[in-house]
C-alpha positions as CSV (number, residue, x, y, z in Angstrom):
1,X,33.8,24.2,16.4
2,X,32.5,23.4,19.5
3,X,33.8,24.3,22.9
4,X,35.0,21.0,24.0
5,X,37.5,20.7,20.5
6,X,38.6,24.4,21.0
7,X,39.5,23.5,24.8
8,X,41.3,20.2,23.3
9,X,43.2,22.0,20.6
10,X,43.9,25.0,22.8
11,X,45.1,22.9,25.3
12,X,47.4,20.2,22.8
13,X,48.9,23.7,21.6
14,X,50.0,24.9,25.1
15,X,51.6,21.2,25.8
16,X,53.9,21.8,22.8
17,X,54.8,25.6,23.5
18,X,55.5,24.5,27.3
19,X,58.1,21.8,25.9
20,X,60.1,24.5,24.2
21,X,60.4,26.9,27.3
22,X,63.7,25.9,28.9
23,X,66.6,28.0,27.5
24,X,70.1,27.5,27.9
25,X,72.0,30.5,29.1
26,X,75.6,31.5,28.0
27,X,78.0,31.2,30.8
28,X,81.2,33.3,30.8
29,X,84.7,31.6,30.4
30,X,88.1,33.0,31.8
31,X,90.7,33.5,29.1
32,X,93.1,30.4,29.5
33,X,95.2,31.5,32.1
34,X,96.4,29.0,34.9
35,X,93.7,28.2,38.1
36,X,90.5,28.9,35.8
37,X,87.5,30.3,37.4
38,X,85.3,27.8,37.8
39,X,81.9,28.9,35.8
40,X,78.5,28.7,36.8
41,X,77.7,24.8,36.1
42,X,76.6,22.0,38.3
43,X,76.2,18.1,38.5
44,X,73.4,17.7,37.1
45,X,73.2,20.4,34.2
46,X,72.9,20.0,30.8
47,X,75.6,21.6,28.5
48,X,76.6,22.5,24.9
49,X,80.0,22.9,24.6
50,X,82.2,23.9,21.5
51,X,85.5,23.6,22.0
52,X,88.2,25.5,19.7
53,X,88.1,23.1,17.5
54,X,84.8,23.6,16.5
55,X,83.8,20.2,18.0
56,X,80.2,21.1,19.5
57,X,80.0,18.6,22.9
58,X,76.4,18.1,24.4
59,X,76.0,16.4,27.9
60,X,74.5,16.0,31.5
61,X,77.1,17.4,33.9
62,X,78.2,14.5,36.5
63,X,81.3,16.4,38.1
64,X,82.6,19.5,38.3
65,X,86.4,20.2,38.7
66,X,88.2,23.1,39.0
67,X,89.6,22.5,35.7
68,X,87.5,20.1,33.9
69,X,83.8,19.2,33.4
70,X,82.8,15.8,33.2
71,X,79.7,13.6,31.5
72,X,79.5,10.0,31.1
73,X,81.5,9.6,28.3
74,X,82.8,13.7,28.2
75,X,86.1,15.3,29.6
76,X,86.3,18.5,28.6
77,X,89.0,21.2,30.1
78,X,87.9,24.7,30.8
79,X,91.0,25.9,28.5
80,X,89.4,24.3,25.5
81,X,86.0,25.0,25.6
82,X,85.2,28.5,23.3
83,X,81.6,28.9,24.8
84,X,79.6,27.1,27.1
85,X,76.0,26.9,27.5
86,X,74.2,25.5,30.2
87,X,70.6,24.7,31.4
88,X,69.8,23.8,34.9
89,X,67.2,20.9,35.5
90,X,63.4,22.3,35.9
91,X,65.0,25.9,34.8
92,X,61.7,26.3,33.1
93,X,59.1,24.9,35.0
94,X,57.8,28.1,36.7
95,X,57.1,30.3,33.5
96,X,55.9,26.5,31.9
97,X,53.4,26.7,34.5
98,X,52.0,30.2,33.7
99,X,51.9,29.6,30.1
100,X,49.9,26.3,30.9
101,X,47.6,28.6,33.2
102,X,47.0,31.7,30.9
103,X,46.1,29.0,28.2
104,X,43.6,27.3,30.2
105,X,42.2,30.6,31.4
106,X,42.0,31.7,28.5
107,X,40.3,28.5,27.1
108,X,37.7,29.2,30.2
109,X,36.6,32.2,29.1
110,X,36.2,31.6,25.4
111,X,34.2,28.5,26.1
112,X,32.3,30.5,28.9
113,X,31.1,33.3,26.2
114,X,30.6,30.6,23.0
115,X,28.5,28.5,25.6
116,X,25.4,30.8,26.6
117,X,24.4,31.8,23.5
118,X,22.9,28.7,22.6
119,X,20.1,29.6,19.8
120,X,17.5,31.7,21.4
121,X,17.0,35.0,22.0
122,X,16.3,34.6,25.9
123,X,15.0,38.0,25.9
């Protein structure tokens, strides 16, 4: 294979482990008693929420309330929601980047030792 198609398929492969590097973290609820703690959650967030009827809810965040969270077409009170998972826009940018980097150092070298030993000796 030569360097050029390893580079290419190392670097196609590094595109689609990047896409997958966002996780959503679990964010704590208060047990449903009156004046709920607010959680962790912003406009702007996207969030999976089940609620206790089993109902699993996902959306993008557009207000927060201190006892409901709202989407476009979502109103959901703290009281019903069982979890709630949340992922905060570019939440996995930074460690997207150094996955990117590593593979294209690591592309670098490879091609760097496959490329001098063309088919002679040299010595």
């Amino acid at each position: 294979m030569s360097t050029f198609k390893r580079t290419l398929s190392v670097l196609t492969a590094s595109i689609f482990l990047a896409t997958g590097c966002a996780q959503m973290r679990s964010v704590p609820l208060a047990s449903g008693a009156p004046g709920v703690e607010r959680p962790g959650v912003q406009a702007g967030d996207r969030v999976v929420v089940t609620t206790r009827d089993g109902a699993k809810h996902k959306f993008r965040v557009t207000s927060v309330e201190s006892d409901v969270l709202r989407g476009e077409q979502e109103r959901i009170a703290y009281t019903d929601m069982k979890t709630l998972h949340v992922q905060t826009p570019g939440g996995g940018i930074n460690k997207t980047a150094l996955i990117v980097g590593a593979v294209v150092l690591g592309a670098a070298v490879i091609g760097a030792a496959s490329g001098g030993s063309g088919g002679g000796g040299g010595y």
